[in-house]
N, C-alpha and C positions, 0 to 999 in steps of 0.2 A: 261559474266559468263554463263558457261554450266554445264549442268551434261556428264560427258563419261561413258562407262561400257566397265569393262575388266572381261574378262572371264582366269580363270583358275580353273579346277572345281578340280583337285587332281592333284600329290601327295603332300609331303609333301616337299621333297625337290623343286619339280618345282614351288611350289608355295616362297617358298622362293626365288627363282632365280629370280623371277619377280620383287623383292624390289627395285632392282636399277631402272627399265626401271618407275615403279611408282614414284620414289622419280623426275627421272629426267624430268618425266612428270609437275609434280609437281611445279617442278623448272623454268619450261616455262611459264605453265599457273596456277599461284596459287589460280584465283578465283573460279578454275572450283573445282567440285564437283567428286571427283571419289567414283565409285558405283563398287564394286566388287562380281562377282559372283563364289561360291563356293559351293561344295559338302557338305552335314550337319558335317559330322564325322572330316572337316575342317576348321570349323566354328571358332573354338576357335583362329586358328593361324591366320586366317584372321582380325581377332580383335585385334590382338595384332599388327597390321602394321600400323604405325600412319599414311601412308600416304593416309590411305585405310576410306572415309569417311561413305559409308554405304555398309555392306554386306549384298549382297542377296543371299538367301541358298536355293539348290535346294535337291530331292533326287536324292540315288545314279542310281534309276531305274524308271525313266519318264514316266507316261502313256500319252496319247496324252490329254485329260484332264488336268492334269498338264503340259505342255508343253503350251497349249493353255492359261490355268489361268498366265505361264510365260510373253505370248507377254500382257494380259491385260497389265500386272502389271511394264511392261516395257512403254505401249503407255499412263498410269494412272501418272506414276514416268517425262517420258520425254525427249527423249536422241536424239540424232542426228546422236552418232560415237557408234558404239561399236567396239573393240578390241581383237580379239578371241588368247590368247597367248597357247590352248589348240591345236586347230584343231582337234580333236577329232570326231568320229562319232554324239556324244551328244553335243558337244561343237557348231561346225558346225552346226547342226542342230537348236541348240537355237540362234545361230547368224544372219541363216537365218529368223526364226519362227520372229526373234525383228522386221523386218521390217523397219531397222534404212537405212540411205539415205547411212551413209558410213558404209563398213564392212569389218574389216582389217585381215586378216588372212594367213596361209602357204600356199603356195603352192604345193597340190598333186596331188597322181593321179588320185582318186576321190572323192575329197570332192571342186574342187572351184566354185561347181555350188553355197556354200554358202556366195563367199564373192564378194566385187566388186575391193579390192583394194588386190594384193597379192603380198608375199616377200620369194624369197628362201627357204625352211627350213636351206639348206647347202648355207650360201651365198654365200663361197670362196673352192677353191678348196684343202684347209687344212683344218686343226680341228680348228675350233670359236667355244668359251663358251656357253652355253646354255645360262647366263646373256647375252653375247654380242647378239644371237639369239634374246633373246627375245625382246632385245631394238630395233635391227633392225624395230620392225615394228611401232616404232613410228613415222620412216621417213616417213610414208603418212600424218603425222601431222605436217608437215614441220620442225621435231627436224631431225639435222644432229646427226650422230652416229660413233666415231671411240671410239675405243680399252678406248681410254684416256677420254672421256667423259663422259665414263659412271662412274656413284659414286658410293663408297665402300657404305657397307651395315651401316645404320644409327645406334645411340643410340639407341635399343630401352629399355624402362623401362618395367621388368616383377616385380610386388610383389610375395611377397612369398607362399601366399595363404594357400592352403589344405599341401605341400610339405612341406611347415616351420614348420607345425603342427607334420606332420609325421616323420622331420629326422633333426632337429634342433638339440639336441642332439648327432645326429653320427654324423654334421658337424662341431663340437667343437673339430675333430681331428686336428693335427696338419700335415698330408699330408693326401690328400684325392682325389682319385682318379674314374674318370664314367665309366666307361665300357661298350661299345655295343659288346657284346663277342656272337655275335648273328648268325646267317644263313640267309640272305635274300634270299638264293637260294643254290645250292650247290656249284655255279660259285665263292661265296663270303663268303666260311665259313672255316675261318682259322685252326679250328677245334678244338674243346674240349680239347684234349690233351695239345694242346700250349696254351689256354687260362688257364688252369689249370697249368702248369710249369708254365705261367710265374706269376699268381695269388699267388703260393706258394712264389716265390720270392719276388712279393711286400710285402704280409702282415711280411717276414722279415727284410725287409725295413719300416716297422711299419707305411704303408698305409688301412686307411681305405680305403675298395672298396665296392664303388657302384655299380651291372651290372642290365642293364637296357634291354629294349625287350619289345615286344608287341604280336609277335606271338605265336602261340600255339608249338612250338618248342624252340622260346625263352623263354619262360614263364619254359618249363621243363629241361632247360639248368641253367636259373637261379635257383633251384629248388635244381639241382643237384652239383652247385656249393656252395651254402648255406647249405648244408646238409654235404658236403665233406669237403669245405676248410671257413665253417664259415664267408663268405662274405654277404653283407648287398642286399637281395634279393629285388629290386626294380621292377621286372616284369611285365607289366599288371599293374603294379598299380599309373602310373603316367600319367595326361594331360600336354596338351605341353606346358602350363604357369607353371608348375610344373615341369616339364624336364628343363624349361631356368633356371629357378631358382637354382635349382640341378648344371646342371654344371656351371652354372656363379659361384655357391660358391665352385666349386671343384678347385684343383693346376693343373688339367690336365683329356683331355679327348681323350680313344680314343676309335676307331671306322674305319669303314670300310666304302665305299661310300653309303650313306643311309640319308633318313629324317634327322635323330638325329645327324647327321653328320656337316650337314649343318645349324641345328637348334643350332648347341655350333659354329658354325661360327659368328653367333649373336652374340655372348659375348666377353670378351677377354681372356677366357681361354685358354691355349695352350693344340691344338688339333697336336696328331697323328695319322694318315689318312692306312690305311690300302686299294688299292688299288691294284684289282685283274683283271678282262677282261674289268671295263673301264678304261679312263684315263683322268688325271684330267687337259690337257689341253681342256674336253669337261662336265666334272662334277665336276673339285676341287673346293675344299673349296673358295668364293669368299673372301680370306680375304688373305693376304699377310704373314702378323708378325706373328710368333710364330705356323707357322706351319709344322709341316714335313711329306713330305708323303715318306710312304716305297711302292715298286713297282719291279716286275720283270720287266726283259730288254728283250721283247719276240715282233716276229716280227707277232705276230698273234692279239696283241692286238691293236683297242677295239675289242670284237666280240660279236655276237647276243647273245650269254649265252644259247644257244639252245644244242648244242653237243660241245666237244673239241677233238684236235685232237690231243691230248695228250692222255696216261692210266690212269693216275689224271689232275687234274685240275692245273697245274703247277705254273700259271699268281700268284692264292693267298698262295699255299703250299711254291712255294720257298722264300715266305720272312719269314726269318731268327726270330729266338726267339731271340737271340743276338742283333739284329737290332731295334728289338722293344725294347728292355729293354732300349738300349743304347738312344734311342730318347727320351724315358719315364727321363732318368735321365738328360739329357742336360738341361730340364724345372724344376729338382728339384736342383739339388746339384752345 
């Protein structure tokens, strides 16, 4: 019996992708102790992962003082291996500062003064999963790794919390639909117009809709559809044991490749996946059943999301409101 530490300090989907390579850890050596380190504003979903036995929460902006109080509190705890599934400037850096004997991490083009043991980021010369990446680097712990080993994402139990308080009541619909009708960039914003068409369409299909966001553009997106088309503005106002919650009890969620995306991958709602410059043989949904992704057929994607070389953004404009509707109803009717 040991303790390990695995590092993923953000985001929110990447730290979801990592469930499988812990569960399968898990599954090898179940007396060990996993210690997971994570960013504070991630705290919560790192709690929520049963395989995850203690988190340890960093900030998002280190001084060498805290960096320093980190390796105490690593050489006070006790570890042997650490697992860096970030590689990160900060990641890397705290993998180094541990002083642990093994230290697992990608291989770049300047970060592997911090580990002793490294693994591809790109293992194979096609697109592999982000999940399959990151299990990859448990093979220095002597777990084999193909495609089929690795496990689908576990039960986990959320209660209801703060969330059952606030929309118990609107969940009493009898169709009830989440919505991430958001912008994470401009590469992945399907855009107002068509969330609003097809928004009018549900509520006459007599869906209650939820739309959800976090940013300060999501936040006045929901704002502006609550004020226009009377939908139940959920912005800003929910944590992420309150988002599982939310859509576990919704008929249907959909969304674009994002955190919340991946966080109703958790559940067994049926999600429609909205898919614009990346592509989800490197970010989809890890879940199989009851999902449908819409996507254009463009020989540009994935790309960096830096310029396009289109006049619009073509990868997420040309999927179809028609397309979306029609996937929205295969899960209701």
């Amino acid at each position: 019996m040991e303790n390990i530490l695995f590092i993923r300090l953000r985001l929110l989907g990447d730290i979801i992708f990592t469930i499988p390579a812990l569960y399968l850890y898990k599954k090898h050596f179940p007396e060990n102790k996993i210690y997971y380190v994570v960013e504070e504003k991630f705290q919560e979903m790192a709690e929520v992962i049963p395989a995850i036995d203690n988190v340890l929460v960093v900030s998002h902006k280190m001084n060498m003082k805290q960096i320093l109080d980190f390796r105490k509190m690593i050489k006070k705890i006790g570890f042997n291996t650490v697992v860096d599934f970030h590689s990160g400037p900060k990641s890397a850096l705290l993998t180094r500062m541990s002083g642990l004997k093994t230290r697992i991490g990608y291989r770049t083009p300047n970060r592997n003064w911090a580990y002793n043991h490294l693994t591809p980021r790109k293992p194979h010369d096609f697109s592999t999963h982000s999940v399959y990446n990151q299990a990859k680097l448990l093979e220095h712990l002597g777990i084999d790794i193909t495609t089929q080993s690795i496990p689908a994402y576990p039960s986990i139990h959320f209660p209801g919390g703060s969330a059952e308080k606030k929309i118990k009541n609107d969940l009493s619909g009898k169709r009830k639909i989440t919505i991430h009708a958001g912008a994470g960039n401009r590469f992945r914003d399907w855009g107002i117009e068509n969330f609003s068409t097809l928004i009018k369409i549900l509520k006459n299909d007599n869906f209650t809709i939820f739309v959800i966001g976090n940013t300060e553009k999501e936040k006045q997106r929901g704002q502006y559809l609550k004020r226009n088309l009377e939908i139940i503005d959920l912005t800003g106002k929910l944590s992420f044991k309150d988002l599982l919650y939310l859509i576990s009890n919704s008929d249907i969620y959909l969304g674009f490749d994002s955190g919340p995306l991946h966080l109703a991958s958790l559940t067994h709602t049926p999600i429609v996946a909205l898919y614009g410059p990346n592509i989800p043989e490197i970010s989809g949904p890890w879940r199989k059943n009851n999902v449908t992704i819409l996507q254009a057929n463009l020989n540009c994607r994935p790309c960096s999301q830096k310029k396009c070389i289109y006049d619009t953004i073509r990868c997420i404009e040309d999927i179809k409101l028609d397309d979306v509707y029609k996937a929205i109803k295969q899960y209701i009717y």
